[in-house]
mmCIF file as gemmi writes it, N, C-alpha and C atoms, coordinates in Angstrom:
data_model
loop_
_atom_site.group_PDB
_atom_site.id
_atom_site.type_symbol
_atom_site.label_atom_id
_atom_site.label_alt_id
_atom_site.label_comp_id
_atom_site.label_asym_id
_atom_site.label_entity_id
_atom_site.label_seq_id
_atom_site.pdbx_PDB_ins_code
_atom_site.Cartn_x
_atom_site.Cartn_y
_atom_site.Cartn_z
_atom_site.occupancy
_atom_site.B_iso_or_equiv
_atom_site.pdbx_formal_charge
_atom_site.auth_seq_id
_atom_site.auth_asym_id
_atom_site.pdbx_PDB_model_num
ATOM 1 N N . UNK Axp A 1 ? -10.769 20.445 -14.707 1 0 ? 1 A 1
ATOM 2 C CA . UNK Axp A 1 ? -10.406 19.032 -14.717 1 0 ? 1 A 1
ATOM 3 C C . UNK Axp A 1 ? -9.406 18.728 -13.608 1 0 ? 1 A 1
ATOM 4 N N . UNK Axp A 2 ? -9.375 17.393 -13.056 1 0 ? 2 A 1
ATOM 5 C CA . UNK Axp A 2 ? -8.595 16.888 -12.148 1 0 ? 2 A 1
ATOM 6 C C . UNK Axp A 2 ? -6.972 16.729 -12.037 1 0 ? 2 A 1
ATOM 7 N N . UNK Axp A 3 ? -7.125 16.574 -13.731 1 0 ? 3 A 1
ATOM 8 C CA . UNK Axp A 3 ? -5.282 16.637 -14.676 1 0 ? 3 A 1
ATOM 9 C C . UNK Axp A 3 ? -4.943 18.032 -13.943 1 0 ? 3 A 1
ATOM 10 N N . UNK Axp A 4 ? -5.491 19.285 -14.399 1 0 ? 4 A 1
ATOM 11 C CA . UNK Axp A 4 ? -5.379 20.302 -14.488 1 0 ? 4 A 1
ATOM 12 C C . UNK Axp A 4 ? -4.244 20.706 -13.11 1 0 ? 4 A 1
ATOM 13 N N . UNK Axp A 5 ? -5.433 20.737 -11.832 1 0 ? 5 A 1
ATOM 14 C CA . UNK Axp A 5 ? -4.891 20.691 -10.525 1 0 ? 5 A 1
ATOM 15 C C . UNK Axp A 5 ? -3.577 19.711 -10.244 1 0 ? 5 A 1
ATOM 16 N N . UNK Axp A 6 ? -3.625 18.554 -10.814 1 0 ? 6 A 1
ATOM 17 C CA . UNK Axp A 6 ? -2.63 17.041 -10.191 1 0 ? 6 A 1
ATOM 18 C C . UNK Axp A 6 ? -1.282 17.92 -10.828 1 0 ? 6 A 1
ATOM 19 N N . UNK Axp A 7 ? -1.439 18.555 -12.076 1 0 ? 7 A 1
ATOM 20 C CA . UNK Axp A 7 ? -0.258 18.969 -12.912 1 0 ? 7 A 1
ATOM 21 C C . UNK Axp A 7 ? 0.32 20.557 -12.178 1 0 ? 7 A 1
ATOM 22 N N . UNK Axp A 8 ? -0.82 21.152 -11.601 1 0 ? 8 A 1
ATOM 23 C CA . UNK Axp A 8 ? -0.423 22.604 -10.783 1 0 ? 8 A 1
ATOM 24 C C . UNK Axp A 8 ? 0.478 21.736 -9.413 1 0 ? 8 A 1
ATOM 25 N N . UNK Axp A 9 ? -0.576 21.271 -9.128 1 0 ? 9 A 1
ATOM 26 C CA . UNK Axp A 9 ? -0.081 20.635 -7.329 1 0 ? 9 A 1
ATOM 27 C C . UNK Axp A 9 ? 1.466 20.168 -7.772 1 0 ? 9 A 1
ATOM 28 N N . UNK Axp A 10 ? 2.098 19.251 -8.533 1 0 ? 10 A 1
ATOM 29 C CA . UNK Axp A 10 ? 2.953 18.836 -8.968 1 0 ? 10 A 1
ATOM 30 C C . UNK Axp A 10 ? 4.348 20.121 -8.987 1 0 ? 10 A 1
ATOM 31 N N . UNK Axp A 11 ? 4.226 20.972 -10 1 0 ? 11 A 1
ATOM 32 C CA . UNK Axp A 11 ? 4.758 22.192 -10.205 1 0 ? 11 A 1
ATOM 33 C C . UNK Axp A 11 ? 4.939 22.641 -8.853 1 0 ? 11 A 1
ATOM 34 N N . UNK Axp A 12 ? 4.159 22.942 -7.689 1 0 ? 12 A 1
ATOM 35 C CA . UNK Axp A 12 ? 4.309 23.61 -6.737 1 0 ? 12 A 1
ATOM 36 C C . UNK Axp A 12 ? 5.132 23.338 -5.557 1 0 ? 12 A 1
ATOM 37 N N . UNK Axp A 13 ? 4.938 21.789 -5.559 1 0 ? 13 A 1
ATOM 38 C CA . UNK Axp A 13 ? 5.7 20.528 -4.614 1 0 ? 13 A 1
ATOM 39 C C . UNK Axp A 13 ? 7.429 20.849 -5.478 1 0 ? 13 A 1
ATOM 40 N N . UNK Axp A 14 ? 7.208 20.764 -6.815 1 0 ? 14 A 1
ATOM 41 C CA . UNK Axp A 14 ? 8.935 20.492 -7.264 1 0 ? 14 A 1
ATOM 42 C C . UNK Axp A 14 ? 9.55 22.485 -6.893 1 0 ? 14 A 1
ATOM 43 N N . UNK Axp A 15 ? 8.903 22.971 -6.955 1 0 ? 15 A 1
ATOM 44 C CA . UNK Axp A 15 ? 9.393 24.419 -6.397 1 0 ? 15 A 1
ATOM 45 C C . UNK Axp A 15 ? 9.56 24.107 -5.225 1 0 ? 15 A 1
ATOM 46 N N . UNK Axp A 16 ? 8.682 23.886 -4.44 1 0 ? 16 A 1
ATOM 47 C CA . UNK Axp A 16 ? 8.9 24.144 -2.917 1 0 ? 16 A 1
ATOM 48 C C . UNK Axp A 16 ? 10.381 23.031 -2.495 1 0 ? 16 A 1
ATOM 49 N N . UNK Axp A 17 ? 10.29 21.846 -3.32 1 0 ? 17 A 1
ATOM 50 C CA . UNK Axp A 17 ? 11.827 21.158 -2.909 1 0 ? 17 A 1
ATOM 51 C C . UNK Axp A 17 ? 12.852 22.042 -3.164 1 0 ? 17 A 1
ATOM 52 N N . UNK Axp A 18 ? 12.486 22.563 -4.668 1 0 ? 18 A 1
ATOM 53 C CA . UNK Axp A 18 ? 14.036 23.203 -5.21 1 0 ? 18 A 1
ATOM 54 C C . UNK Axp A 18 ? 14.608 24.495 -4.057 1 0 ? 18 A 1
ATOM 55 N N . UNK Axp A 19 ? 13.694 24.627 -3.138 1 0 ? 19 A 1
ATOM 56 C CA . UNK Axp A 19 ? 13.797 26.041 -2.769 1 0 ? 19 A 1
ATOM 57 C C . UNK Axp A 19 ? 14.253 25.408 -1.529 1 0 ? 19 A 1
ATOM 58 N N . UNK Axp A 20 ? 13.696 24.494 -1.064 1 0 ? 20 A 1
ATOM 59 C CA . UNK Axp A 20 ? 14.245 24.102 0.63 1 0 ? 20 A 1
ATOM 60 C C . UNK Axp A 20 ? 15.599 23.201 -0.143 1 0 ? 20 A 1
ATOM 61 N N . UNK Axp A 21 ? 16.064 22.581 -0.987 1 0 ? 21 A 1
ATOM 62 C CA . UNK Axp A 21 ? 17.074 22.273 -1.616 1 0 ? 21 A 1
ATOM 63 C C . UNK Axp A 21 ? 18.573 23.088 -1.32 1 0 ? 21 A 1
ATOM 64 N N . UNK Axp A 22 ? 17.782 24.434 -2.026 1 0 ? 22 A 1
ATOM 65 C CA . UNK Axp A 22 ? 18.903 25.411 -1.861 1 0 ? 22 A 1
ATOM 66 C C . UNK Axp A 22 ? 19.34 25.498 -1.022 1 0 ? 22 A 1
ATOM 67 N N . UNK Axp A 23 ? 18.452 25.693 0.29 1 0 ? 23 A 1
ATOM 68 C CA . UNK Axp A 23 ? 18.622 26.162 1.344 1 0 ? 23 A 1
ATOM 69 C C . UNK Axp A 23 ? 19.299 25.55 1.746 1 0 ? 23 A 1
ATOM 70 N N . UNK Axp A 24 ? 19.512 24.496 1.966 1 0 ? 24 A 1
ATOM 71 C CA . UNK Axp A 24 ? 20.057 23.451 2.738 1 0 ? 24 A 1
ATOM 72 C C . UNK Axp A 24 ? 21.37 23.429 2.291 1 0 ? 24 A 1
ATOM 73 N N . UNK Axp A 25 ? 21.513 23.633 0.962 1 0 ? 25 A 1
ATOM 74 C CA . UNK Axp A 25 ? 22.886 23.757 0.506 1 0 ? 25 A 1
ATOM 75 C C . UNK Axp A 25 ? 23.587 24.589 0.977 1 0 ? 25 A 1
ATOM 76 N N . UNK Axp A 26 ? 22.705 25.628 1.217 1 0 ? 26 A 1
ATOM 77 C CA . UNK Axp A 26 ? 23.655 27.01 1.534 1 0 ? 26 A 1
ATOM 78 C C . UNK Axp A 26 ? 23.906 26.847 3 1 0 ? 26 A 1
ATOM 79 N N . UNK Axp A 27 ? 22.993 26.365 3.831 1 0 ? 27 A 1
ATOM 80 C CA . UNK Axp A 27 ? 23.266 26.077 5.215 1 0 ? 27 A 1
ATOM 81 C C . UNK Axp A 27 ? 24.47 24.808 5.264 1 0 ? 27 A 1
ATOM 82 N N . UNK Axp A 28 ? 24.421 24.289 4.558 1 0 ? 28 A 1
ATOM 83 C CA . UNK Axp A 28 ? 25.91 23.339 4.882 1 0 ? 28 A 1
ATOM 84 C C . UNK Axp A 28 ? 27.287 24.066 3.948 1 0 ? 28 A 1
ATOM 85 N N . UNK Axp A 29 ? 27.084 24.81 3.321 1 0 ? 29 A 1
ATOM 86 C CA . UNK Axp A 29 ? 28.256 25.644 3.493 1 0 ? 29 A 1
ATOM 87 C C . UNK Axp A 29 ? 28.815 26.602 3.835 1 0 ? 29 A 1
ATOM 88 N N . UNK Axp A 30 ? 27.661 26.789 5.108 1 0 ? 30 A 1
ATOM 89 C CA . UNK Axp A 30 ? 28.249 27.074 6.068 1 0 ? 30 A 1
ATOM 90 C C . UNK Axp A 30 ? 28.781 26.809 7.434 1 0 ? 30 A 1
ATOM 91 N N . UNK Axp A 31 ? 28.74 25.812 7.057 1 0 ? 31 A 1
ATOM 92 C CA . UNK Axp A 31 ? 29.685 24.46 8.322 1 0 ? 31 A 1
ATOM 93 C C . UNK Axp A 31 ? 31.211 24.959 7.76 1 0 ? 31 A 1
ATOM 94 N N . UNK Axp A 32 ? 31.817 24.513 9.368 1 0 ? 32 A 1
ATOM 95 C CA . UNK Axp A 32 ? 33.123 25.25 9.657 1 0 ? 32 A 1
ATOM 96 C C . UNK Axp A 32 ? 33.685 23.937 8.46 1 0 ? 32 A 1
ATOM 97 N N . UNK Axp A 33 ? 34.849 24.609 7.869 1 0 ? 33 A 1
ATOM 98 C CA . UNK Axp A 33 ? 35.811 23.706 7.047 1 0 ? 33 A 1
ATOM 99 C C . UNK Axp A 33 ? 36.161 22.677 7.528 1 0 ? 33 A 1
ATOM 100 N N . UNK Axp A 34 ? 36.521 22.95 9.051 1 0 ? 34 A 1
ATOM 101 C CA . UNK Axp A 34 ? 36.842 21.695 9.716 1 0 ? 34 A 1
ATOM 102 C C . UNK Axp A 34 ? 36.466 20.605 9.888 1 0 ? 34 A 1
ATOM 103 N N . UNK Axp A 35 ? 34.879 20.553 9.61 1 0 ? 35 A 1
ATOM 104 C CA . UNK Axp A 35 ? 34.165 19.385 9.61 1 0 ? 35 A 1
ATOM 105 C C . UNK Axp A 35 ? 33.209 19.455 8.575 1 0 ? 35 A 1
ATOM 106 N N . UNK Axp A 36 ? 34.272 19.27 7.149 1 0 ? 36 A 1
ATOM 107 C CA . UNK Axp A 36 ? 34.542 19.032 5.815 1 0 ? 36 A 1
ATOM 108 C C . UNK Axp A 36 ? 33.51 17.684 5.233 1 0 ? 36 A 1
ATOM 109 N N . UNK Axp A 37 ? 33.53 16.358 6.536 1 0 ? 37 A 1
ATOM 110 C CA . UNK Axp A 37 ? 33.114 15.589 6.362 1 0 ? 37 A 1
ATOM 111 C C . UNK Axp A 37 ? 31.586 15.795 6.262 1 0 ? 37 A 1
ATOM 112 N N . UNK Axp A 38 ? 31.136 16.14 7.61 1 0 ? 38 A 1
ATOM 113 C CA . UNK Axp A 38 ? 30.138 16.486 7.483 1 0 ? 38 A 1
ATOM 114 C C . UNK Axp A 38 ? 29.024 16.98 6.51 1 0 ? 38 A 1
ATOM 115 N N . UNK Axp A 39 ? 29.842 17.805 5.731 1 0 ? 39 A 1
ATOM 116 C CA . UNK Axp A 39 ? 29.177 18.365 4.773 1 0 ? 39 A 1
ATOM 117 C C . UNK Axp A 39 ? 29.268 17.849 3.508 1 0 ? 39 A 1
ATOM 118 N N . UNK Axp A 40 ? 30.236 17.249 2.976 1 0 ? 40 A 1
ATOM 119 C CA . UNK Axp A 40 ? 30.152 16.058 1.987 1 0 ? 40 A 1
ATOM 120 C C . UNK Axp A 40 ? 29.523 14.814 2.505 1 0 ? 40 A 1
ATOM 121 N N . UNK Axp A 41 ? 29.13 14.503 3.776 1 0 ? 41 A 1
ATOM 122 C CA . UNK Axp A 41 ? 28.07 13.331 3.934 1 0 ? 41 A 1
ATOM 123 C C . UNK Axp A 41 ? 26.512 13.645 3.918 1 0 ? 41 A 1
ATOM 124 N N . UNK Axp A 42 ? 26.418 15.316 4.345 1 0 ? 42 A 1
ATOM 125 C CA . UNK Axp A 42 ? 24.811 15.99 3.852 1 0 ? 42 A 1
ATOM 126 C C . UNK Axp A 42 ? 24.674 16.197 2.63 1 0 ? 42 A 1
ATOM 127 N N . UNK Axp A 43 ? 25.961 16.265 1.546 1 0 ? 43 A 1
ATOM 128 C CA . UNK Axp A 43 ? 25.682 16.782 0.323 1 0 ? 43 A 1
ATOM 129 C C . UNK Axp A 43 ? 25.387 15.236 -0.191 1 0 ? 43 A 1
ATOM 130 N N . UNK Axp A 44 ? 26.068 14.149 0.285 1 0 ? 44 A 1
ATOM 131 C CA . UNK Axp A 44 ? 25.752 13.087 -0.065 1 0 ? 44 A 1
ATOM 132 C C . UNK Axp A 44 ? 24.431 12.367 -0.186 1 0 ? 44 A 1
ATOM 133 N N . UNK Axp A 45 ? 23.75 12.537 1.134 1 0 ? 45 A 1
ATOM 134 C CA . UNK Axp A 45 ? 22.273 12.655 1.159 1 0 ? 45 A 1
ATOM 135 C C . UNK Axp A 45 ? 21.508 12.938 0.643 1 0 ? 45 A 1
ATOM 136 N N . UNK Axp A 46 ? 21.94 14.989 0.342 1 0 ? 46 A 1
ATOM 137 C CA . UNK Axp A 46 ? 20.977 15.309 -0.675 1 0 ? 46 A 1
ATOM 138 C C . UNK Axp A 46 ? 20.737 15.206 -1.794 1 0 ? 46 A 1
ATOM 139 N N . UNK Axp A 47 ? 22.405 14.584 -2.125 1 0 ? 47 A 1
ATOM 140 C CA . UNK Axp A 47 ? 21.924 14.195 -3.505 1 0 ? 47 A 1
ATOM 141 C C . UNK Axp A 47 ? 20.947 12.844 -3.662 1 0 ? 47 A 1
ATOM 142 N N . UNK Axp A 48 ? 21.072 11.686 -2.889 1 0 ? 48 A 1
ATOM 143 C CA . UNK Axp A 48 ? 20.05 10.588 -2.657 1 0 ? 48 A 1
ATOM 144 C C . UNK Axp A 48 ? 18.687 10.903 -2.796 1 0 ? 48 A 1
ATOM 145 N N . UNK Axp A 49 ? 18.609 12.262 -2.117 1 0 ? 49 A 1
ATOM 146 C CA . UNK Axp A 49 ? 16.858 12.561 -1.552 1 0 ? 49 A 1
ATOM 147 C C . UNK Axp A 49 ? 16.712 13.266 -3.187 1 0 ? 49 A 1
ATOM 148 N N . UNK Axp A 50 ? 17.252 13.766 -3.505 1 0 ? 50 A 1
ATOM 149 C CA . UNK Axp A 50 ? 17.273 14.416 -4.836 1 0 ? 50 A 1
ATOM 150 C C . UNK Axp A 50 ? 17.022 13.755 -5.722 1 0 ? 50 A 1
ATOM 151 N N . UNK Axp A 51 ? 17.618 12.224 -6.099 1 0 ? 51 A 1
ATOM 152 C CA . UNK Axp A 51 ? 17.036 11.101 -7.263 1 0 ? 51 A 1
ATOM 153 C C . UNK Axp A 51 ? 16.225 11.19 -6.467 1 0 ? 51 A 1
ATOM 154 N N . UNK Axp A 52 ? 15.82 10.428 -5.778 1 0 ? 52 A 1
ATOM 155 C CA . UNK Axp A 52 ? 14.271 9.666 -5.125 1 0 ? 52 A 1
ATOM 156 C C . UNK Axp A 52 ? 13.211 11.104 -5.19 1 0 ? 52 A 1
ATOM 157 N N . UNK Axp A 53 ? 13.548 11.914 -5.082 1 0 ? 53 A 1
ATOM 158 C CA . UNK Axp A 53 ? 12.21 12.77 -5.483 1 0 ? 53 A 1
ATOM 159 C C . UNK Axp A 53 ? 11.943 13.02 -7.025 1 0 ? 53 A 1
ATOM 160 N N . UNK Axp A 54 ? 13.269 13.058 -7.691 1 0 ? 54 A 1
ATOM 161 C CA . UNK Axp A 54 ? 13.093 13.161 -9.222 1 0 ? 54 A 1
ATOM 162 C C . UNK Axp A 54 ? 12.077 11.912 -9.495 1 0 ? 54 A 1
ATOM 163 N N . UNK Axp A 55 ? 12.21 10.468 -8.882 1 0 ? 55 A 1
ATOM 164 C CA . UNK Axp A 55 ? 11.894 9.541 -10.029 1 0 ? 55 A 1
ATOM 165 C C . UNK Axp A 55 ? 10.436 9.522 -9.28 1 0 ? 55 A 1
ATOM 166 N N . UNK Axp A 56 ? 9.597 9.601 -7.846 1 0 ? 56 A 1
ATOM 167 C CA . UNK Axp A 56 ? 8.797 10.305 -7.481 1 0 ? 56 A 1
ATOM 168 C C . UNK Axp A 56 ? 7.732 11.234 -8.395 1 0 ? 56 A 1
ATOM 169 N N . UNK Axp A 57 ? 8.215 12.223 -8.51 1 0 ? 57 A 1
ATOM 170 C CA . UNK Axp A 57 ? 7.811 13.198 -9.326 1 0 ? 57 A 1
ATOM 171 C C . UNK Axp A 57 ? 7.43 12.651 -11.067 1 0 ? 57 A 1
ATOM 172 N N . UNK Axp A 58 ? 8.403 12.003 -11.57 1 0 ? 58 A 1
ATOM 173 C CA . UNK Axp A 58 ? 8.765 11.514 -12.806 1 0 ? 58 A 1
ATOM 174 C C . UNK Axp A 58 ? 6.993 10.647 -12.187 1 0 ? 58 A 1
ATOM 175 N N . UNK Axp A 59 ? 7.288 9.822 -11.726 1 0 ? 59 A 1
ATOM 176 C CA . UNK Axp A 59 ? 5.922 8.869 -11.703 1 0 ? 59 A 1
ATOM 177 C C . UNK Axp A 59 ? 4.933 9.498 -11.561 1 0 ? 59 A 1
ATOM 178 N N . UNK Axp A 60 ? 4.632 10.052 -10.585 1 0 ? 60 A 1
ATOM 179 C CA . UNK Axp A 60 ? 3.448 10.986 -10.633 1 0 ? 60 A 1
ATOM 180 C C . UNK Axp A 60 ? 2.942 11.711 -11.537 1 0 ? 60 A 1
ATOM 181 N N . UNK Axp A 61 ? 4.182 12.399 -12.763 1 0 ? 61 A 1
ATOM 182 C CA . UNK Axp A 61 ? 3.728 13.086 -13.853 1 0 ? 61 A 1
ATOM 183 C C . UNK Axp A 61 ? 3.036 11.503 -14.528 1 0 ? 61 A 1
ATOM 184 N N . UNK Axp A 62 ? 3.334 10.891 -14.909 1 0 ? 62 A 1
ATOM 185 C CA . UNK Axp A 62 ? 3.254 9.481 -15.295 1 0 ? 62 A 1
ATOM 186 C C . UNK Axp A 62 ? 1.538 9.087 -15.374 1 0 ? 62 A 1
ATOM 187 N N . UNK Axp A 63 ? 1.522 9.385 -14.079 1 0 ? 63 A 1
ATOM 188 C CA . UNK Axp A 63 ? 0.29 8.661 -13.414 1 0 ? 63 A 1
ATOM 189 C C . UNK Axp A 63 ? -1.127 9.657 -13.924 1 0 ? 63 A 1
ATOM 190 N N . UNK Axp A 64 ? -0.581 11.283 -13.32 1 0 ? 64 A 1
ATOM 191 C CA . UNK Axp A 64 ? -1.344 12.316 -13.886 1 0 ? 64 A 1
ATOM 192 C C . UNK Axp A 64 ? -2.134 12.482 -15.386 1 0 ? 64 A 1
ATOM 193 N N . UNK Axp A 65 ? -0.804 11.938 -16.118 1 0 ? 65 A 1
ATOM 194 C CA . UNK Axp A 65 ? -0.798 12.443 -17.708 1 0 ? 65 A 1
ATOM 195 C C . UNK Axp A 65 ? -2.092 11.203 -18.289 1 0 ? 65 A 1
ATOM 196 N N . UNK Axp A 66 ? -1.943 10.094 -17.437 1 0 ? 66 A 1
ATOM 197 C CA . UNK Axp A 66 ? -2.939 9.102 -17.64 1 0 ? 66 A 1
ATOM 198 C C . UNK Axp A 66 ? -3.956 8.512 -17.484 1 0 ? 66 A 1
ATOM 199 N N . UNK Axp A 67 ? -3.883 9.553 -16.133 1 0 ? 67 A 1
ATOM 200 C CA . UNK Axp A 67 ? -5.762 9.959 -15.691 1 0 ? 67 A 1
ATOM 201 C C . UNK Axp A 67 ? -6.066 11.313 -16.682 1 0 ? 67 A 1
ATOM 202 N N . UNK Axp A 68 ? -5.378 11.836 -17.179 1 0 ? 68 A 1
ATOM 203 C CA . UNK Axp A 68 ? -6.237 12.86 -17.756 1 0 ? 68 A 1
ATOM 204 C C . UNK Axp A 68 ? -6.613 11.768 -19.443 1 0 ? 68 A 1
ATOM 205 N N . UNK Axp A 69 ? -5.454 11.418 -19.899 1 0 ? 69 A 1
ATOM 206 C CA . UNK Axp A 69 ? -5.999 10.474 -20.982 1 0 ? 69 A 1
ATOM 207 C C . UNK Axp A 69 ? -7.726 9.664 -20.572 1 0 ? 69 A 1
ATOM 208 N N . UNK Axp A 70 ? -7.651 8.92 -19.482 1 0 ? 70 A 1
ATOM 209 C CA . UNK Axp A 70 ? -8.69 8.494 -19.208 1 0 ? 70 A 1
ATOM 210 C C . UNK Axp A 70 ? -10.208 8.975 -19.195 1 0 ? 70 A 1
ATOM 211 N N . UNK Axp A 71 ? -9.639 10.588 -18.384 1 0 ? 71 A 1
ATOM 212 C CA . UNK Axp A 71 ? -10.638 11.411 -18.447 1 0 ? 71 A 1
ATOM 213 C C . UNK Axp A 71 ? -10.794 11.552 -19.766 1 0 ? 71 A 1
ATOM 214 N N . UNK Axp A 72 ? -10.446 11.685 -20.559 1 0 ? 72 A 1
ATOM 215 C CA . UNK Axp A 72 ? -11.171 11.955 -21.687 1 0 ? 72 A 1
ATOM 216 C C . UNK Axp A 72 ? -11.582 10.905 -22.682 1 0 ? 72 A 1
ATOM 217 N N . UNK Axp A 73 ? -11.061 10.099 -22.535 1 0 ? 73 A 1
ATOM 218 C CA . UNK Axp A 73 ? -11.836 8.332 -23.034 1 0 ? 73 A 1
ATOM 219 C C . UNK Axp A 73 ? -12.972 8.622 -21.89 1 0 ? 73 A 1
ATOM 220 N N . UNK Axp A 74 ? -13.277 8.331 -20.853 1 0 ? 74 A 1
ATOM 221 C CA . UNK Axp A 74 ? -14.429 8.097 -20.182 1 0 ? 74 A 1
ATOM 222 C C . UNK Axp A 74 ? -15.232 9.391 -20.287 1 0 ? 74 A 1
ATOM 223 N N . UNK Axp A 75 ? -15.234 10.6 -20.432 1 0 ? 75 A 1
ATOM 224 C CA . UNK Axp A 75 ? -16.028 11.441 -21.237 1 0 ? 75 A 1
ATOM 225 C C . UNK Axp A 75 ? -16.387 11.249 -22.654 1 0 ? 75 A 1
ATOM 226 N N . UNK Axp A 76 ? -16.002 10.666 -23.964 1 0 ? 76 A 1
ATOM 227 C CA . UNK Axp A 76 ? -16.194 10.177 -25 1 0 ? 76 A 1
ATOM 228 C C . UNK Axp A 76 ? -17.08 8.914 -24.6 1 0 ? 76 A 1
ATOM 229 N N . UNK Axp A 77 ? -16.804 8.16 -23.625 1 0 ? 77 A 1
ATOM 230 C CA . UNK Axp A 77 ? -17.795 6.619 -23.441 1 0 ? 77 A 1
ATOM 231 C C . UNK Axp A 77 ? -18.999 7.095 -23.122 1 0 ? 77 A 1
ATOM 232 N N . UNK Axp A 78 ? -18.756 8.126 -22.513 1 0 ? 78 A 1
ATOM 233 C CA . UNK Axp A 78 ? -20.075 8.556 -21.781 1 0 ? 78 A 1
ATOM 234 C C . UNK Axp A 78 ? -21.029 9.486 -22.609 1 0 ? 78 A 1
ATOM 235 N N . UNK Axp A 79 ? -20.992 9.85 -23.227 1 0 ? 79 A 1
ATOM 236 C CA . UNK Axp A 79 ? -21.468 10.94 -24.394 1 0 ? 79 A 1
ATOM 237 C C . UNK Axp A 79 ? -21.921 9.914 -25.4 1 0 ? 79 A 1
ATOM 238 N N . UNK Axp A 80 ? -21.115 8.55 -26.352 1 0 ? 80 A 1
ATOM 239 C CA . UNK Axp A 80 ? -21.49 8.178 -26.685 1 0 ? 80 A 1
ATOM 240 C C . UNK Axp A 80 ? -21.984 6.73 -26.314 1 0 ? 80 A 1
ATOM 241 N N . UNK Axp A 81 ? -22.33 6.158 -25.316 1 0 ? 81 A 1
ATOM 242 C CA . UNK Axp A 81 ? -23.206 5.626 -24.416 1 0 ? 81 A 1
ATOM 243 C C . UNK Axp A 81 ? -25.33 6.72 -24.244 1 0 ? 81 A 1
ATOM 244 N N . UNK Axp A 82 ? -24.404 7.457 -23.931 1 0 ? 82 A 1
ATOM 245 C CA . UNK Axp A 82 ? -25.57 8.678 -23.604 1 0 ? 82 A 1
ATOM 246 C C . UNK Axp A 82 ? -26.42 8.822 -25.531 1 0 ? 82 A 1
ATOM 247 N N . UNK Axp A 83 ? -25.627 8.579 -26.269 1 0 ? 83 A 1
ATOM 248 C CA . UNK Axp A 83 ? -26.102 9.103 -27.391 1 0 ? 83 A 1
ATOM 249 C C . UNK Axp A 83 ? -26.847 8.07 -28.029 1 0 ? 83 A 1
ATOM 250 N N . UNK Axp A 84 ? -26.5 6.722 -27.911 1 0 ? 84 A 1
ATOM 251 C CA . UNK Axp A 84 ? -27.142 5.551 -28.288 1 0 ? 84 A 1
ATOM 252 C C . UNK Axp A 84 ? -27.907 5.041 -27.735 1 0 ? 84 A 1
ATOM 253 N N . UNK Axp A 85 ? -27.972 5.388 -25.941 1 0 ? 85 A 1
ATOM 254 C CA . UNK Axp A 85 ? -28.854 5.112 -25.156 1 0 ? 85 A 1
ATOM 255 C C . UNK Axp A 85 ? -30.63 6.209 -25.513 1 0 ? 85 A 1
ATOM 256 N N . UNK Axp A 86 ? -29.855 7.784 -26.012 1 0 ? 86 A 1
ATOM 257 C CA . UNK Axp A 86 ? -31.035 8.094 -26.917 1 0 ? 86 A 1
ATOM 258 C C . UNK Axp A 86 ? -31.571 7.514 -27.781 1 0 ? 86 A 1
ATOM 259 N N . UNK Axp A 87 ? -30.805 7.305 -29.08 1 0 ? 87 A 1
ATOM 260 C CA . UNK Axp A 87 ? -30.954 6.361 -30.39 1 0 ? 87 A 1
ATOM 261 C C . UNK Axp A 87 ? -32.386 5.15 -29.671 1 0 ? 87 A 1
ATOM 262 N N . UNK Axp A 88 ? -31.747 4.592 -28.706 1 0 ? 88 A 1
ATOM 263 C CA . UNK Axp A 88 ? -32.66 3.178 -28.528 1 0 ? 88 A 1
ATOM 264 C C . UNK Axp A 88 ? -34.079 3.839 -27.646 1 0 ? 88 A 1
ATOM 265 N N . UNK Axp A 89 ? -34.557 4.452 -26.991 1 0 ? 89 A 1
ATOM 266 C CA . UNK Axp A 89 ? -35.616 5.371 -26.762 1 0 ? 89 A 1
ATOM 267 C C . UNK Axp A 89 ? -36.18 6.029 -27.888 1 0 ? 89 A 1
ATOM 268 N N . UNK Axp A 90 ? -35.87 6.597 -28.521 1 0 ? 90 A 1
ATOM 269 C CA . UNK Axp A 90 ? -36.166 7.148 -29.764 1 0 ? 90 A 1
ATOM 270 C C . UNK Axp A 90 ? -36.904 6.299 -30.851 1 0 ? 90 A 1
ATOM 271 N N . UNK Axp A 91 ? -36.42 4.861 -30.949 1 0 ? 91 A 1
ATOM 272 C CA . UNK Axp A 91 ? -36.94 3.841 -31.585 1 0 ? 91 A 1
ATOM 273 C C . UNK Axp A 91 ? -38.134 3.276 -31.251 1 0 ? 91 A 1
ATOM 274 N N . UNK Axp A 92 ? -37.524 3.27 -30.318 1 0 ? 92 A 1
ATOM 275 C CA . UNK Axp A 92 ? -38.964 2.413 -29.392 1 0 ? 92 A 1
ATOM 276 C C . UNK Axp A 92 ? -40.427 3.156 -29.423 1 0 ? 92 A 1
């Protein structure tokens, strides 16, 4: 199913942030003390880029969880569509 993958792909994207996340953290502390600012204006950032990918992500699970609902209403329509569309052949 399509859920299946949207929900892997998902998982793989929020790893791969958390991991270049780190990184980045660890690379700005290692900026000289002296330019202190600096690195509280990247940590500032990342925390920005950090909501905006949470609520990102948050939607997308959102979106995922409700195509798979769908998928399975439109597999039920279709089965029983398919089943009544026998029924009326059958009659005839």
């Amino acid at each position: 199913m399509a859920a299946a993958v949207s929900f892997r792909w998902l998982e793989i994207l929020e790893k791969e942030f958390d991991k270049a996340f780190v990184d980045l953290d660890l690379l700005l502390g290692e900026v000289d003390p002296d330019q202190c600012e600096l690195t509280y204006d990247g940590r500032q950032k990342m925390t920005a880029l950090s909501a905006a990918f949470a609520q990102l992500c948050h939607k997308a699970q959102t979106i995922f969880q409700t195509n798979a609902k769908l998928e399975v209403i439109g597999f039920d329509s279709n089965r029983i569509v398919t089943i009544a569309f026998g029924s009326v052949i059958l009659k005839l």
